[in-house]
N, C-alpha and C positions, 0 to 999 in steps of 0.2 A: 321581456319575460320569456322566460323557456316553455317550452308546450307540454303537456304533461303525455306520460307513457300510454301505449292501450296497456294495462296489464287486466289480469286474472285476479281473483276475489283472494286464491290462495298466496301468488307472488307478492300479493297487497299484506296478508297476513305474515308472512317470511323477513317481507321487508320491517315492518315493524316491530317484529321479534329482534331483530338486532338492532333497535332502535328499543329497546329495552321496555317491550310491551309485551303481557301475557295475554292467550286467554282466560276469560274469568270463567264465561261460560260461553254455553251454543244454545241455541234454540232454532231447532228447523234449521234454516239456512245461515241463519245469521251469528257470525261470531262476534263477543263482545272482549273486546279489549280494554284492558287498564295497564297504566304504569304506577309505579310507586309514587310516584308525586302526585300523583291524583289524576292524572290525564283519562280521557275513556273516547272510546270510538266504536262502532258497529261495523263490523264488515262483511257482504254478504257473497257468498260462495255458494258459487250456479256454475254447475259442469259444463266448461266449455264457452262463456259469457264471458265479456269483458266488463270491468266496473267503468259507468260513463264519467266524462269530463267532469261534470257537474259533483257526481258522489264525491269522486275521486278527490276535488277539490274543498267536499265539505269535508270529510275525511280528516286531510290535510289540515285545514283550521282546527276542528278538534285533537288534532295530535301536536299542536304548531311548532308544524314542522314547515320549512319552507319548501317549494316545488325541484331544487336544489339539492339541497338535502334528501329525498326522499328520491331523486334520481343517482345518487351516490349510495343507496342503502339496497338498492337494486341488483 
């Protein structure tokens, strides 16, 4: 299994925009993403923060995307 990246709440949001995910909305910090097929995921954006292993990872399940994939869309 590949290690996943440190990235940023925003790089997190970037990358899933070309993995064909919108914002729906924002609230405070947290952006909510959907895609057209129904997918949805929360991603939170802190100046300067990275998202941990763990989000990162849940994230990922909710978009199921593999850790692969989601290093390619980077």
């Amino acid at each position: 299994m590949t290690r996943l990246p440190s990235v940023t709440g925003r790089k997190v949001i970037a990358a899933l925009r070309k993995a064909g995910f919108a914002v729906a909305r924002v609230r405070g910090s947290h952006h909510f993403l959907l895609h057209v097929d129904g997918r949805a995921t929360v991603v939170p954006v802190h100046a300067g923060e990275t998202i941990g292993t763990g989000l990162l990872s849940q994230i990922l399940r909710d978009c199921k995307l593999t850790r692969e994939e989601f290093r390619n869309l980077l």
